[in-house]
mmCIF file of the N, C-alpha and C atoms, coordinates in Angstrom:
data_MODEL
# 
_entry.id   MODEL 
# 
loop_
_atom_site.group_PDB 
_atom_site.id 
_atom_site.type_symbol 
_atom_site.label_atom_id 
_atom_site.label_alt_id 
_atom_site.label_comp_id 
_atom_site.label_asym_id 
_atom_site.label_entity_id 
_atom_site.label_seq_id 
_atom_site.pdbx_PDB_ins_code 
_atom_site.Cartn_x 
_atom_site.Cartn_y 
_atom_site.Cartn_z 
_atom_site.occupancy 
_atom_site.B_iso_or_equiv 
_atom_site.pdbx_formal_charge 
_atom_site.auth_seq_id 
_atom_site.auth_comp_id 
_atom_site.auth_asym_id 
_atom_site.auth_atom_id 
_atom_site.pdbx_PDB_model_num 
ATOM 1   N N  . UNK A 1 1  ? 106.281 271.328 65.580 1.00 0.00 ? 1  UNK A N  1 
ATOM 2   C CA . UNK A 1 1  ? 105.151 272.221 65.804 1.00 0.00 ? 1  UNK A CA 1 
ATOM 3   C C  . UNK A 1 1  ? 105.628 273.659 65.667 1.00 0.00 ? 1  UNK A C  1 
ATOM 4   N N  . UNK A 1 2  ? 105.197 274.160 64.896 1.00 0.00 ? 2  UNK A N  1 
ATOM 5   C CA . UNK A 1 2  ? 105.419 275.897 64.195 1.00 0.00 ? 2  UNK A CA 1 
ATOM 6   C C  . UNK A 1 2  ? 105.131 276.555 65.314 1.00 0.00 ? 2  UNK A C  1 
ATOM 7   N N  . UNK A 1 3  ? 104.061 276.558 66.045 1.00 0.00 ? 3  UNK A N  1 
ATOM 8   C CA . UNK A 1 3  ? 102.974 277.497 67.277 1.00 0.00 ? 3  UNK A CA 1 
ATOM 9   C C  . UNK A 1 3  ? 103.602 276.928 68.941 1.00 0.00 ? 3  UNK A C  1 
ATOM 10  N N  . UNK A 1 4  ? 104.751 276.689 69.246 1.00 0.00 ? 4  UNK A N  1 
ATOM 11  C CA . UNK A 1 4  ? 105.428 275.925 70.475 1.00 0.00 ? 4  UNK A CA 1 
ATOM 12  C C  . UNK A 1 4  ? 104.685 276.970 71.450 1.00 0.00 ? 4  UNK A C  1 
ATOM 13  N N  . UNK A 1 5  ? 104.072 278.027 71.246 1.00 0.00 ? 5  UNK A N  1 
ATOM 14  C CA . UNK A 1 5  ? 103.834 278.982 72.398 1.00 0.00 ? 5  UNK A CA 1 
ATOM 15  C C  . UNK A 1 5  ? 102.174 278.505 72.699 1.00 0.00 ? 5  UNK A C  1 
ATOM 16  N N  . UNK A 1 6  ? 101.896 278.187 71.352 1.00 0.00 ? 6  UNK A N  1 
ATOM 17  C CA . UNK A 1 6  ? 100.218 277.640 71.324 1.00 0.00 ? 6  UNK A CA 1 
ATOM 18  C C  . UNK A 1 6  ? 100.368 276.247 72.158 1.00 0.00 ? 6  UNK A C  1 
ATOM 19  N N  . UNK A 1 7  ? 100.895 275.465 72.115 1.00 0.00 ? 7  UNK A N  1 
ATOM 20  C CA . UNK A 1 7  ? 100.998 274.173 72.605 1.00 0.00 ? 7  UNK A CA 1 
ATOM 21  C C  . UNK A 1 7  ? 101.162 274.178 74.371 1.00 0.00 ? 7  UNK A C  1 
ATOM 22  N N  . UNK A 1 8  ? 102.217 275.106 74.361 1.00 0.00 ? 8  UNK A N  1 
ATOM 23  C CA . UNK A 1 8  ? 102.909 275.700 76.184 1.00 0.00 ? 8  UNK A CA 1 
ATOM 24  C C  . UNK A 1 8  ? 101.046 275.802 76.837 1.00 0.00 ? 8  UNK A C  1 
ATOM 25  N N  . UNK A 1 9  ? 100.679 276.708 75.813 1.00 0.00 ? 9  UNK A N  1 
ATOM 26  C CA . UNK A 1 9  ? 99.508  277.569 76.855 1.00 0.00 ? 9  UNK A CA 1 
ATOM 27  C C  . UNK A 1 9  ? 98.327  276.580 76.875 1.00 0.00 ? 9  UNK A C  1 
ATOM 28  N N  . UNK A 1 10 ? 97.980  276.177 76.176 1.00 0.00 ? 10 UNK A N  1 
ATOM 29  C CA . UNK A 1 10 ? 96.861  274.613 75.914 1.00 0.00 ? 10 UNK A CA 1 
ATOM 30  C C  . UNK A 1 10 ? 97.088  273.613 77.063 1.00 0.00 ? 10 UNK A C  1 
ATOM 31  N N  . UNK A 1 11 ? 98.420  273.626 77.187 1.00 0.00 ? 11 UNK A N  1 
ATOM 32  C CA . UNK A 1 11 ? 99.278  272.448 77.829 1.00 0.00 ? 11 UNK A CA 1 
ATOM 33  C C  . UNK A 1 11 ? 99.393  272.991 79.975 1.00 0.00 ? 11 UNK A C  1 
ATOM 34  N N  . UNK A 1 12 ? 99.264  274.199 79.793 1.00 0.00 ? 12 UNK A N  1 
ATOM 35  C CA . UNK A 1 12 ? 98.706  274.711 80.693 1.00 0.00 ? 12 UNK A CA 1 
ATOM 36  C C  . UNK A 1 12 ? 98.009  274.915 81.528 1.00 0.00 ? 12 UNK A C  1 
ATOM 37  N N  . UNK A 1 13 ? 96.449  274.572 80.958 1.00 0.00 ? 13 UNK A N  1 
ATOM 38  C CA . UNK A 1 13 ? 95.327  274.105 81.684 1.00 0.00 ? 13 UNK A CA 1 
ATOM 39  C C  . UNK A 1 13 ? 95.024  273.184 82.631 1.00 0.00 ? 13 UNK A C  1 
ATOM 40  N N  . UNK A 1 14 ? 94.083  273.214 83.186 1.00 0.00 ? 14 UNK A N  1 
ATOM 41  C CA . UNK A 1 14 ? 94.310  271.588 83.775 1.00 0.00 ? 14 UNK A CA 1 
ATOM 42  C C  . UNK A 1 14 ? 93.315  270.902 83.082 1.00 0.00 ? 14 UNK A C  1 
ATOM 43  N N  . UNK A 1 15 ? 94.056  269.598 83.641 1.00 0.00 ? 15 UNK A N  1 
ATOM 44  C CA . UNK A 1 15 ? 93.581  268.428 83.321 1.00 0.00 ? 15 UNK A CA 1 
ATOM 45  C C  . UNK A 1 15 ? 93.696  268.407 81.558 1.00 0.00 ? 15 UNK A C  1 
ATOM 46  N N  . UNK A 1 16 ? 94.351  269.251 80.948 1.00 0.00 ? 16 UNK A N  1 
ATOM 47  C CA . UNK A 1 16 ? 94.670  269.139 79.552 1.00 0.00 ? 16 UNK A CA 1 
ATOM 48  C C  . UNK A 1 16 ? 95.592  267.362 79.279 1.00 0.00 ? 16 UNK A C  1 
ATOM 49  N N  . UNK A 1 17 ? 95.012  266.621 78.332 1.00 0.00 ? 17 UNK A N  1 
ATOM 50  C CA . UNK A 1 17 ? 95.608  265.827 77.532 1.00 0.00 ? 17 UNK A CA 1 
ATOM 51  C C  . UNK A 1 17 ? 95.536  266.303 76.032 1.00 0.00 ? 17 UNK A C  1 
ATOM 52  N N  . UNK A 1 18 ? 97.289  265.743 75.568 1.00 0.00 ? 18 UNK A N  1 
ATOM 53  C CA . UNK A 1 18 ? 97.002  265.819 74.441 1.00 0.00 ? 18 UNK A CA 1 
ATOM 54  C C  . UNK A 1 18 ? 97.422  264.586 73.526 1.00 0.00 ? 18 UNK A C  1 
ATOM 55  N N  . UNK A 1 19 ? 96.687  264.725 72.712 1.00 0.00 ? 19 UNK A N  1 
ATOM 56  C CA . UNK A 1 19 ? 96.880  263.025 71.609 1.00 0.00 ? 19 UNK A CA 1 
ATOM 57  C C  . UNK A 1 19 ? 96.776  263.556 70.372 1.00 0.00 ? 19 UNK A C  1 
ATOM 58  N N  . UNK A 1 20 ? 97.446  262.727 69.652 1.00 0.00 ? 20 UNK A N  1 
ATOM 59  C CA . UNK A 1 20 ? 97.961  262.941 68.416 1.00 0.00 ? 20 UNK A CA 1 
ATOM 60  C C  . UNK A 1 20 ? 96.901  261.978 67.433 1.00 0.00 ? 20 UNK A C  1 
ATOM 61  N N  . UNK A 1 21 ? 95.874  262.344 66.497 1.00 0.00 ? 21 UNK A N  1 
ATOM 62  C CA . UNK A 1 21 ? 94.950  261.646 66.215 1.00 0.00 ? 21 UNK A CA 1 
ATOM 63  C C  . UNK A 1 21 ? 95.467  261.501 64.369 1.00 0.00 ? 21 UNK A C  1 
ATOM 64  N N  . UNK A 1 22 ? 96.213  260.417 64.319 1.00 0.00 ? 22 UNK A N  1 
ATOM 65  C CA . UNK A 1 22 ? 96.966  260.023 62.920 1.00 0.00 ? 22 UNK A CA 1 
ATOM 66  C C  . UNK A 1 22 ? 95.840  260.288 61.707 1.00 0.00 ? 22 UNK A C  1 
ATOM 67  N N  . UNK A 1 23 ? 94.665  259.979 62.330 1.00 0.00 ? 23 UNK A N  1 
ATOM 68  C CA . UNK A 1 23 ? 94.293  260.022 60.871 1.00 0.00 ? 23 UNK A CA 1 
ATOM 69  C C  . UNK A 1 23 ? 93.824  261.552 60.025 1.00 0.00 ? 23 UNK A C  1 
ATOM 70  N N  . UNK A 1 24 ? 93.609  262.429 60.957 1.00 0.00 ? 24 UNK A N  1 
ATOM 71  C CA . UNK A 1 24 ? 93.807  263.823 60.656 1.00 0.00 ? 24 UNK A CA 1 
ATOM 72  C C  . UNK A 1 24 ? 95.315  264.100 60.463 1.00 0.00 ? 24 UNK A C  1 
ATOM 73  N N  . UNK A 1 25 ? 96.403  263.383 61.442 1.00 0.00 ? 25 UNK A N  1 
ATOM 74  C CA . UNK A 1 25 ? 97.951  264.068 61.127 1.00 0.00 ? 25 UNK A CA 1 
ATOM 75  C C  . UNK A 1 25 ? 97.660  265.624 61.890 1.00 0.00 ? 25 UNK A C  1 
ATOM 76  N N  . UNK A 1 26 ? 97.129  265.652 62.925 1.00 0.00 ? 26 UNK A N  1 
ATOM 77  C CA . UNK A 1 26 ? 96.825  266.555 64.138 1.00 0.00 ? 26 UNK A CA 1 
ATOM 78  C C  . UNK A 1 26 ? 96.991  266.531 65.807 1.00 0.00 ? 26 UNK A C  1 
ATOM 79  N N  . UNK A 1 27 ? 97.736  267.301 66.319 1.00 0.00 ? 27 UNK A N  1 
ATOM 80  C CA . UNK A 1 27 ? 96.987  266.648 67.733 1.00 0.00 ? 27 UNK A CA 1 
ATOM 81  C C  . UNK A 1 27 ? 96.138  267.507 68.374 1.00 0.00 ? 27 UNK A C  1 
ATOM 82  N N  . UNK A 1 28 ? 94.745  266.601 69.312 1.00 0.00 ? 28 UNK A N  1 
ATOM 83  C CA . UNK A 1 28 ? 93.865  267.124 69.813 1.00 0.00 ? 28 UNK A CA 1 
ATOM 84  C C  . UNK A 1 28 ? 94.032  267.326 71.018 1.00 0.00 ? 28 UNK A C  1 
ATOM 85  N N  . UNK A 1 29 ? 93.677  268.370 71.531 1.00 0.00 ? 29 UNK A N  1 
ATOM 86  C CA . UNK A 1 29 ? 93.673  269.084 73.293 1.00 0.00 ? 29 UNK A CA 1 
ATOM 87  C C  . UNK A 1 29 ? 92.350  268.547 73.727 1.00 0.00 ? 29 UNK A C  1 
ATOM 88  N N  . UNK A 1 30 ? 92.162  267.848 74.678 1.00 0.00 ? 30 UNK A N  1 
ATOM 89  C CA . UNK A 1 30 ? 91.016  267.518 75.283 1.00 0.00 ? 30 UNK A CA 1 
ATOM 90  C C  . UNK A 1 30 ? 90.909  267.421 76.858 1.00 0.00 ? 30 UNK A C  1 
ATOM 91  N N  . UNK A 1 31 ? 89.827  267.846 77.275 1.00 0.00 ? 31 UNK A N  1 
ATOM 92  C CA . UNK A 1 31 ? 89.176  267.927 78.974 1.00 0.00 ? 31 UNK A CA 1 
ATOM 93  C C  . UNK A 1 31 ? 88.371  266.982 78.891 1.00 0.00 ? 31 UNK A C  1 
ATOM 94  N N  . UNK A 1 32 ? 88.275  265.618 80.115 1.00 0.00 ? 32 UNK A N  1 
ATOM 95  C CA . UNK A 1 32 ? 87.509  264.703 80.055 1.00 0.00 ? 32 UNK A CA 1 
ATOM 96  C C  . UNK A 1 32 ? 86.754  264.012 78.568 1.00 0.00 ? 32 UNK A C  1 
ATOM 97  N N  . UNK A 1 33 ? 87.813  263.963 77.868 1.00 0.00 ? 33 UNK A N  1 
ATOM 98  C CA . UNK A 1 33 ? 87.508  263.473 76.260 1.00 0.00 ? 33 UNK A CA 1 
ATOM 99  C C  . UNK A 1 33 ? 86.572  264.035 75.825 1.00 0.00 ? 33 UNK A C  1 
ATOM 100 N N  . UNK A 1 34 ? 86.687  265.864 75.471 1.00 0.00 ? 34 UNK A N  1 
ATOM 101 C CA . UNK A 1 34 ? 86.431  266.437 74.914 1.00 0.00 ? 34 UNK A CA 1 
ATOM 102 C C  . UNK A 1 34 ? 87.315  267.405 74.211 1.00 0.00 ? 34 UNK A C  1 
ATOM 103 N N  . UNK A 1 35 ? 87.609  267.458 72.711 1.00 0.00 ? 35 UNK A N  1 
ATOM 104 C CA . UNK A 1 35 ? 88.578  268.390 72.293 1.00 0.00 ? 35 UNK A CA 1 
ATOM 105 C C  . UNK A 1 35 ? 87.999  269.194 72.449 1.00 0.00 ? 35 UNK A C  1 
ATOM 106 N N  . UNK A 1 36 ? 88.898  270.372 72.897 1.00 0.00 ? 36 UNK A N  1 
ATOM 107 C CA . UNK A 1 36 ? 88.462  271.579 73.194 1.00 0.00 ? 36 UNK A CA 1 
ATOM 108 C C  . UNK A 1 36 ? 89.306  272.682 71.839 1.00 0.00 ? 36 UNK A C  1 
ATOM 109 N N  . UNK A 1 37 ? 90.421  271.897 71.440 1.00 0.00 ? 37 UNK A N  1 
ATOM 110 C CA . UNK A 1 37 ? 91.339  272.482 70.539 1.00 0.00 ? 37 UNK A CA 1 
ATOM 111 C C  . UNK A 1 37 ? 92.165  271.481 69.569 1.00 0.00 ? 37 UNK A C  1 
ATOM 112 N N  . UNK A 1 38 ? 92.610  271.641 68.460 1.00 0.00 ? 38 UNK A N  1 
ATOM 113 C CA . UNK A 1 38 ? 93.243  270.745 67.520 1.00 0.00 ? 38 UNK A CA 1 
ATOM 114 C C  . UNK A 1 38 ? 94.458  271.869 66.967 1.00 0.00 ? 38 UNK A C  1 
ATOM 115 N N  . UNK A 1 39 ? 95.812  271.278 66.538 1.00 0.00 ? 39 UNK A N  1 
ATOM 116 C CA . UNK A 1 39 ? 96.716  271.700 65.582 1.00 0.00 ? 39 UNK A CA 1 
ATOM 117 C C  . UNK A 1 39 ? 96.652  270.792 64.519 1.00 0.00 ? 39 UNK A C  1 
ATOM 118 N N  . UNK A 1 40 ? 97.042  271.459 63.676 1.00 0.00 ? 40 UNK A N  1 
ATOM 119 C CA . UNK A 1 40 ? 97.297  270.072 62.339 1.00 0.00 ? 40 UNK A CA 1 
ATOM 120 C C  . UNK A 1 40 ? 97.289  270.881 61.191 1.00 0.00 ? 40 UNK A C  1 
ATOM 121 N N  . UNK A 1 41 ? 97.397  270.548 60.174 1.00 0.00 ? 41 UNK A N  1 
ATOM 122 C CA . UNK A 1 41 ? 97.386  270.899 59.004 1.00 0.00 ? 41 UNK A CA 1 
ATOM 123 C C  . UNK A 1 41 ? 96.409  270.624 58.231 1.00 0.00 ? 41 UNK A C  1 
ATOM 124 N N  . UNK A 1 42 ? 95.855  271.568 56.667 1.00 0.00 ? 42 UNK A N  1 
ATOM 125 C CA . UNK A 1 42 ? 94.913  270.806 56.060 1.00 0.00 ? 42 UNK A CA 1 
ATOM 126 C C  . UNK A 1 42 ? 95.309  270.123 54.725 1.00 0.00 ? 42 UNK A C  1 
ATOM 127 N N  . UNK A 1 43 ? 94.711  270.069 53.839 1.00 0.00 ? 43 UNK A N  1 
ATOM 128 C CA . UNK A 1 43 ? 94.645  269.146 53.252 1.00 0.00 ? 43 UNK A CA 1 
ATOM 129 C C  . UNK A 1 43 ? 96.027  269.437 51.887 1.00 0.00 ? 43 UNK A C  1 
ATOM 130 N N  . UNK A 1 44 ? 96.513  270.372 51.847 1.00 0.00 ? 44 UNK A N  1 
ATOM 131 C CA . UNK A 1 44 ? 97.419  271.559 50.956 1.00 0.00 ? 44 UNK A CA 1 
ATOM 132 C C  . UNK A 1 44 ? 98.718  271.658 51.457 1.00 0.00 ? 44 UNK A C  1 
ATOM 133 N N  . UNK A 1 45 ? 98.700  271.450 53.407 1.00 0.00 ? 45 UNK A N  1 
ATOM 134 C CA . UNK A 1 45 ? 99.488  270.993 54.150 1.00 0.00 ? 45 UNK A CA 1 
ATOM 135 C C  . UNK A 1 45 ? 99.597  272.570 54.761 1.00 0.00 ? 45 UNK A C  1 
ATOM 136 N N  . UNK A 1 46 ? 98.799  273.348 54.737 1.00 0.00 ? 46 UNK A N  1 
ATOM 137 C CA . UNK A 1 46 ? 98.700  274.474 55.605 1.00 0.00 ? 46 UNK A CA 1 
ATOM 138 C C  . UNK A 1 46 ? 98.606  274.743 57.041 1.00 0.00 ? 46 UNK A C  1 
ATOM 139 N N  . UNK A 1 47 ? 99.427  275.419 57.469 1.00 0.00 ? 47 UNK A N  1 
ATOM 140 C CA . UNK A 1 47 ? 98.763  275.230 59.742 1.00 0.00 ? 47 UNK A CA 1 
ATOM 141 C C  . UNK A 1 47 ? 97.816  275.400 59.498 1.00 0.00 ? 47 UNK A C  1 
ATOM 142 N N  . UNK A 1 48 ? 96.240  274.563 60.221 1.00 0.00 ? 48 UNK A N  1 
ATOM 143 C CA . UNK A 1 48 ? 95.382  275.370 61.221 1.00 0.00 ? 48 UNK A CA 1 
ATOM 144 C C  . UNK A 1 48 ? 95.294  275.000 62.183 1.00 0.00 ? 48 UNK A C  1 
ATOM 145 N N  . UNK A 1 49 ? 94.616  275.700 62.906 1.00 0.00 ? 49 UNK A N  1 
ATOM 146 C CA . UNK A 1 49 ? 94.252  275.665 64.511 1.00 0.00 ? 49 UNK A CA 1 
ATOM 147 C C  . UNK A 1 49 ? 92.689  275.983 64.970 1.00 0.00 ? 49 UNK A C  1 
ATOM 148 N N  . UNK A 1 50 ? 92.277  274.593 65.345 1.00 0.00 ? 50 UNK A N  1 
ATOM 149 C CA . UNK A 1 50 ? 90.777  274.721 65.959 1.00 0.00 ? 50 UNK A CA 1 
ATOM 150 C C  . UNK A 1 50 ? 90.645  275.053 67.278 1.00 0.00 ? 50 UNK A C  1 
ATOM 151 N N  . UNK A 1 51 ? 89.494  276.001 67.712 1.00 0.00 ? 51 UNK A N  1 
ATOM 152 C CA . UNK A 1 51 ? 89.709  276.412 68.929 1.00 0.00 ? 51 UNK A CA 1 
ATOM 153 C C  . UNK A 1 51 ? 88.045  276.259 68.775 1.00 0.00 ? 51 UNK A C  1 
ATOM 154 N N  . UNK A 1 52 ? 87.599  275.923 70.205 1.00 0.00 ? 52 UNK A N  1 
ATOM 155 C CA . UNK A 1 52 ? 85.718  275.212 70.554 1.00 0.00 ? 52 UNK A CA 1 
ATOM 156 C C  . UNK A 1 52 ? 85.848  276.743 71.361 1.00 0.00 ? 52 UNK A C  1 
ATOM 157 N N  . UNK A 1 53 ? 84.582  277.400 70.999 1.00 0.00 ? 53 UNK A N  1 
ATOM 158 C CA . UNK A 1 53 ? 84.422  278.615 71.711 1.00 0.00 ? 53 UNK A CA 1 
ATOM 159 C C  . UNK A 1 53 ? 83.161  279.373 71.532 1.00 0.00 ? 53 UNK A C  1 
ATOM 160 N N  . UNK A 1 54 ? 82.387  279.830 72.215 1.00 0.00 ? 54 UNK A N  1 
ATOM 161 C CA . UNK A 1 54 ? 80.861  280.588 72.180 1.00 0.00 ? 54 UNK A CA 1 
ATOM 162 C C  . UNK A 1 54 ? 80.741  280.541 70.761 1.00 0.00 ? 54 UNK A C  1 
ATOM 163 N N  . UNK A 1 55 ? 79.367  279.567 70.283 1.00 0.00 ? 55 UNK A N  1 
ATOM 164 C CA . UNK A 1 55 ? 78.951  279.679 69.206 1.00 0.00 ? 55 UNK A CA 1 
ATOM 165 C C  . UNK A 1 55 ? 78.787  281.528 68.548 1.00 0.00 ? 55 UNK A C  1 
ATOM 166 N N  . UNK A 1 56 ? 78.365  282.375 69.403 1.00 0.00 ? 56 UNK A N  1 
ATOM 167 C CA . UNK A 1 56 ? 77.982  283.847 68.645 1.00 0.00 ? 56 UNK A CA 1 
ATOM 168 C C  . UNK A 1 56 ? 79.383  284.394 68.458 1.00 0.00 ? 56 UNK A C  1 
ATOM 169 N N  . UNK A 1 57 ? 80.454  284.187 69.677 1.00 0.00 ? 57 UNK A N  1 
ATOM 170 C CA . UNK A 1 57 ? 81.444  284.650 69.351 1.00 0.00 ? 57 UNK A CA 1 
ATOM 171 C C  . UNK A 1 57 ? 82.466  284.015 68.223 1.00 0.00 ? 57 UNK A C  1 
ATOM 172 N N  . UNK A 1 58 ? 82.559  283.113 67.798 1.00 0.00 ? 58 UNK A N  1 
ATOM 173 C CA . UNK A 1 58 ? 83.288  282.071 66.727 1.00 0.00 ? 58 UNK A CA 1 
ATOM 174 C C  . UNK A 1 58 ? 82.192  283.382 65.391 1.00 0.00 ? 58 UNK A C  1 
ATOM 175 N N  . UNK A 1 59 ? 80.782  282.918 65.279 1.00 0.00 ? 59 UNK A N  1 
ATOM 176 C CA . UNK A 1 59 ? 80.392  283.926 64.146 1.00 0.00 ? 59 UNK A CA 1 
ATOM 177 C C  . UNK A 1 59 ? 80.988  285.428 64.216 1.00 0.00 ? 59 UNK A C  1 
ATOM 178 N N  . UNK A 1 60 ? 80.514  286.125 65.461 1.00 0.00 ? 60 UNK A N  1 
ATOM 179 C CA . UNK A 1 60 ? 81.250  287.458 65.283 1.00 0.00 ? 60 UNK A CA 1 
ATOM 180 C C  . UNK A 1 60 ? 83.117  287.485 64.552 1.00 0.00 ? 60 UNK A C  1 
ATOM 181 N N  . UNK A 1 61 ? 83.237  286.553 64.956 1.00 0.00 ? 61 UNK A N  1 
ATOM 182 C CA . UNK A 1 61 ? 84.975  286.776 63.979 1.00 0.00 ? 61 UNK A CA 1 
ATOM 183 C C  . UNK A 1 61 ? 85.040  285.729 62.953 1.00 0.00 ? 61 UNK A C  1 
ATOM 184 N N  . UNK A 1 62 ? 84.558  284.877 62.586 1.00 0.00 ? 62 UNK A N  1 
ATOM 185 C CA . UNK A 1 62 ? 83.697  284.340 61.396 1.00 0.00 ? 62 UNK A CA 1 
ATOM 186 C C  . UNK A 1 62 ? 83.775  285.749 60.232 1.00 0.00 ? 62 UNK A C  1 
ATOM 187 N N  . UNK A 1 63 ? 82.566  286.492 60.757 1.00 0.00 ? 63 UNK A N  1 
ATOM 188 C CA . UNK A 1 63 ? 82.340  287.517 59.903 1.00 0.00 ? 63 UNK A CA 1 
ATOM 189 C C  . UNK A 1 63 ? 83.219  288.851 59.865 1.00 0.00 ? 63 UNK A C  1 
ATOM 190 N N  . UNK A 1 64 ? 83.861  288.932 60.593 1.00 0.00 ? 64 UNK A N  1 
ATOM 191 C CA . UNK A 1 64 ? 85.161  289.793 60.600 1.00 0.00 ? 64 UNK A CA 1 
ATOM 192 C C  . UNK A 1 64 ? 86.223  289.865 59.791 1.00 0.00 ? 64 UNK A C  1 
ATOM 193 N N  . UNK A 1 65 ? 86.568  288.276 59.953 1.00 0.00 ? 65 UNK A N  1 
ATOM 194 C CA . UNK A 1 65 ? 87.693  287.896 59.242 1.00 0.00 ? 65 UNK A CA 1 
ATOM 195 C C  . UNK A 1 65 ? 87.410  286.545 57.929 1.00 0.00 ? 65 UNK A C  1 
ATOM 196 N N  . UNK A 1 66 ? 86.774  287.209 57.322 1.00 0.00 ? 66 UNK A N  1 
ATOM 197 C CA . UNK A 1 66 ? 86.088  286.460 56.306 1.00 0.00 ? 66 UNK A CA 1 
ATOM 198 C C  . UNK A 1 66 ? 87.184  285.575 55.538 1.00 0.00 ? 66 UNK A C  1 
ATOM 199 N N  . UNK A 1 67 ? 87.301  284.280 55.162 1.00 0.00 ? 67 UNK A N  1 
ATOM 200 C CA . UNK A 1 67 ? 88.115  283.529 54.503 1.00 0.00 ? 67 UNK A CA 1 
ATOM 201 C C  . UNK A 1 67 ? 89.421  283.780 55.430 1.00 0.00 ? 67 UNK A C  1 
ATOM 202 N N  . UNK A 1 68 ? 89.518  283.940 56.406 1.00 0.00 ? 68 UNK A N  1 
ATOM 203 C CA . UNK A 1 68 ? 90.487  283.871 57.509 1.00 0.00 ? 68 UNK A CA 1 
ATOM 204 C C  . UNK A 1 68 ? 90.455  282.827 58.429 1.00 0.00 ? 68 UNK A C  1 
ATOM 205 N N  . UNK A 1 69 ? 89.291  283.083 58.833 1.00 0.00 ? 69 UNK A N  1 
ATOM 206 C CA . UNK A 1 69 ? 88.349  282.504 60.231 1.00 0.00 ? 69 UNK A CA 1 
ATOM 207 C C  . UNK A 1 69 ? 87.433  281.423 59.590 1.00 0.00 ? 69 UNK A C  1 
ATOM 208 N N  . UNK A 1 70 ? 87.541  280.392 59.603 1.00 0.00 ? 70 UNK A N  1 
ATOM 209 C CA . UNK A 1 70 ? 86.237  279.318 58.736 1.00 0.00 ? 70 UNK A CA 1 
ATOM 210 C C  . UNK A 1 70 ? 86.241  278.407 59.784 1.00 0.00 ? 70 UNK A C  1 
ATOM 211 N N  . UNK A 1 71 ? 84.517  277.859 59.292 1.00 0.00 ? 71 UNK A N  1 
ATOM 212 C CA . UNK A 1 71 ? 84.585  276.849 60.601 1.00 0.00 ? 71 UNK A CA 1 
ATOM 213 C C  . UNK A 1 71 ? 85.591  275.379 60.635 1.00 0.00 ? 71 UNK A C  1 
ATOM 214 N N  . UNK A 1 72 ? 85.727  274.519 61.430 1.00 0.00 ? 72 UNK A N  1 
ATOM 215 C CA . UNK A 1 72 ? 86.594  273.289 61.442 1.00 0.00 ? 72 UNK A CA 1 
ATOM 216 C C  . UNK A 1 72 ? 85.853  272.662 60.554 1.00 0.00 ? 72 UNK A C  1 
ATOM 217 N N  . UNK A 1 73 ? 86.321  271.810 59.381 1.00 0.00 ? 73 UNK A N  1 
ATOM 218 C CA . UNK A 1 73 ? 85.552  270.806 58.740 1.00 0.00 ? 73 UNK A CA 1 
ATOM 219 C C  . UNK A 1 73 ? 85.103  269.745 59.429 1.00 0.00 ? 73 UNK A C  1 
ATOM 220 N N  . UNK A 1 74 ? 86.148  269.552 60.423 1.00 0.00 ? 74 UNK A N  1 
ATOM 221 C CA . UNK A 1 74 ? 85.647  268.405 61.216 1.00 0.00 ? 74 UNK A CA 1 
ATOM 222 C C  . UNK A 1 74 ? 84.581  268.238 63.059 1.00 0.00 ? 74 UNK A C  1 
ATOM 223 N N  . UNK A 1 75 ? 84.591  269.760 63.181 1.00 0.00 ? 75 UNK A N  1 
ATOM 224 C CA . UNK A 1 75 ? 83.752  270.182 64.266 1.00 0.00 ? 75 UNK A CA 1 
ATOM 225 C C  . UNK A 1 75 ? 82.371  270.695 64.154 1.00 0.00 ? 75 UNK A C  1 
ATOM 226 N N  . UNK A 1 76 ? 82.155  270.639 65.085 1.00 0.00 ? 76 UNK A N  1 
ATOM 227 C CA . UNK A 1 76 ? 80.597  271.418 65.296 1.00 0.00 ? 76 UNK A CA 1 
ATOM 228 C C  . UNK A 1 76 ? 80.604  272.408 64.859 1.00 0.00 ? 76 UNK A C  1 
ATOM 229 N N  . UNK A 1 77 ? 79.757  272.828 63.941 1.00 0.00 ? 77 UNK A N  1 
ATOM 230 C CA . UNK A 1 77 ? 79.874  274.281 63.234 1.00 0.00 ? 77 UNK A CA 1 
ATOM 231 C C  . UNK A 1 77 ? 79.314  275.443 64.228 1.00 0.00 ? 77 UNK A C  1 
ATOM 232 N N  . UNK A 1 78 ? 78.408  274.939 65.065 1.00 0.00 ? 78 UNK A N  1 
ATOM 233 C CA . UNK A 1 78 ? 78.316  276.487 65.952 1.00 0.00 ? 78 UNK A CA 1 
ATOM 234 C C  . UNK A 1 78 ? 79.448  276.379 67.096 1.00 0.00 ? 78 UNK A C  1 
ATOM 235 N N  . UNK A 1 79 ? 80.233  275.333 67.531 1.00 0.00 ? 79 UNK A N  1 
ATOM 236 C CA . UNK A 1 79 ? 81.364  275.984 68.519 1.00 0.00 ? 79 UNK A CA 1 
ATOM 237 C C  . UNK A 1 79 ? 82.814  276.102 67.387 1.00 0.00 ? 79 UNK A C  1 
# 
């Protein structure tokens, strides 16, 4: 894991589990089996990192950081 400081602070929370979900080749951070966060790579084999967070605020840096910031392919597009 490239981000060991991202993992520490995730890992931090409570009641944080984390599982490693093979068929993405990711692991997911979840509260009462809900990911709240994912590491993994995409499809090119690039880091990303999903983070679930205020639908307006995810757009406000959405549109900030244009082709930076994109939504998860595999999440809810407004968190």
């Amino acid at each position: 894991m490239k981000y060991k400081w991202l993992d520490k602070h995730l890992l931090s929370q409570k009641k944080v589990v984390k599982e490693y979900q093979n068929d993405w080749k990711a692991y997911k951070y979840m509260i009462s089996d809900k990911m709240f966060a994912m590491y993994g790579t995409d499809k090119t084999g690039k880091d990303i990192i999903t983070l679930k967070l205020d639908p307006d605020y995810g757009r406000e840096l959405r549109e900030h950081y244009k082709g930076i910031i994109i939504p998860g392919y595999y999440m809810n597009k407004d968190h």
